[in-house]
C-alpha positions in Angstrom: 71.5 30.0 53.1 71.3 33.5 54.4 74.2 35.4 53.7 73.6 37.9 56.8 75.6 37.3 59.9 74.3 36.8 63.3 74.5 39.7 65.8 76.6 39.3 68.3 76.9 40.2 72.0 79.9 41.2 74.3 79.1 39.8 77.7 78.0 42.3 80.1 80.9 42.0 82.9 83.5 41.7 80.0 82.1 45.2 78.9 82.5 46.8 82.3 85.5 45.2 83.0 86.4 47.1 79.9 84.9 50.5 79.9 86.8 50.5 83.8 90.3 49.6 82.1 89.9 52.0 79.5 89.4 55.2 82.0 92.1 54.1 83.8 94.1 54.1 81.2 92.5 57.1 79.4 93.4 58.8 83.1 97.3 57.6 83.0 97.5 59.0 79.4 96.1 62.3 80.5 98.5 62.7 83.7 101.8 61.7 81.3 100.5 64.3 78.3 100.7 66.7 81.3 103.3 65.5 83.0 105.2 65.7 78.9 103.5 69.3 78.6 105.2 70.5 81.9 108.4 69.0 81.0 109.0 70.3 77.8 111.1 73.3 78.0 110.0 76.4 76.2 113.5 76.8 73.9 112.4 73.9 72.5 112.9 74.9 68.3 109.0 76.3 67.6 108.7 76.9 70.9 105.7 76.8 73.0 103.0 77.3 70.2 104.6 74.2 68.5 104.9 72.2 71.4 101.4 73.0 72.2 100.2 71.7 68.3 102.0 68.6 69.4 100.1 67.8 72.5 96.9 69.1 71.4 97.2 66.6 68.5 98.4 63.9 71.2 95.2 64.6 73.1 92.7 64.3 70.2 93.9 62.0 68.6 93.8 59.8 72.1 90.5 60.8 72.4 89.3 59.9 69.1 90.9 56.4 69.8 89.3 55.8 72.9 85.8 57.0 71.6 86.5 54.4 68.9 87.1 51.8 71.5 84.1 53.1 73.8 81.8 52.9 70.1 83.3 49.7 69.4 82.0 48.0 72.2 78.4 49.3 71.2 78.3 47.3 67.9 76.1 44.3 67.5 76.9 43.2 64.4 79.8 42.5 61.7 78.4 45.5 59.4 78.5 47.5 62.0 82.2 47.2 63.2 83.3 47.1 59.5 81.5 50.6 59.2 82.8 51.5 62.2 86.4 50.9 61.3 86.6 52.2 57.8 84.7 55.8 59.8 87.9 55.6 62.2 90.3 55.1 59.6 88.9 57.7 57.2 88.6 60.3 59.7 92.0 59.5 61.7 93.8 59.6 57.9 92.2 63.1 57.7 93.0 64.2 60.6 96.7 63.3 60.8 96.9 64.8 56.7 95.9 68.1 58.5 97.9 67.7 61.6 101.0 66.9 59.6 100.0 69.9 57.3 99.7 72.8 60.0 103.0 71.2 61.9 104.9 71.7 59.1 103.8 75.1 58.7 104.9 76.1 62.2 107.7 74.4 62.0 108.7 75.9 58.7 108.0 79.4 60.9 110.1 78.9 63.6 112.8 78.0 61.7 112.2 81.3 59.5 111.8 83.0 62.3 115.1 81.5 63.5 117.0 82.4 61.2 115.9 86.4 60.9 116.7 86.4 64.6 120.1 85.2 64.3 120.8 87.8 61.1 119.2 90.6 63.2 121.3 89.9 66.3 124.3 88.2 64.8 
C-alpha cells in the first residue's frame, strides 16, 4: 500500500464560482472598512493615528485571509493544504503578536499623552 494520497481537483465552475464570491465579498469588506474609517470620529481615545493602526491591521489582515483562500484553491494535494495552513497560521500568529505589540504602545501613548494634557490645562 502506498502511503501517498491522491491529488485532488476542485472542479473548474466550483472554482469560478468561488474566486467571483470571494471578490464580492472582498469588495463589501473594503466599502464597510471605509465606510468604519469615515465614521470613526477623530476624539476617539488615540485618536486618528490609532484608529488608523486599527484599520490598517483590519485591511491586512483581510487581505492575507483572502490570499489564503485564493492559494487555497490552488492546492492539489493533502501536503500541500497542510503546508499551506500551518504557513497561514504561523504568519497570521506573527502578525497579530506584532499588531497587538505596536497597539499597545499607542495606546499606552495616548493615554500618557492624556493625562499630561489634562495636568497642563487642568
Amino acid at each position: 500500500m502506498s502511503s501517498e494520497m491522491p491529488p485532488f481537483e476542485i472542479p473548474t465552475d466550483l472554482r469560478n464560482i468561488t474566486e467571483k464570491s470571494m471578490e464580492q465579498v472582498r469588495t463589501a469588506i473594503h466599502g464597510y472598512l471605509q465606510f468604519v474609517q469615515r465614521a470613526v470620529p477623530d476624539d476617539v481615545m488615540g485618536g486618528p493615528e490609532l484608529s488608523n493602526k486599527v484599520l490598517g491591521y483590519a485591511e491586512r489582515n483581510v487581505a492575507s485571509a483572502f490570499d489564503f483562500a485564493q492559494r487555497l484553491l490552488q492546492v492539489r494535494d493533502v501536503q500541500a493544504l497542510l503546508k499551506l495552513q500551518m504557513d497561514f497560521i504561523q504568519m497570521q500568529t506573527q502578525a497579530m503578536t506584532e499588531q497587538a505589540y505596536d497597539l499597545r504602545e499607542t495606546t499606552t501613548k495616548a493615554m500618557m499623552d492624556s493625562v499630561k494634557s489634562k495636568f497642563l490645562c487642568g
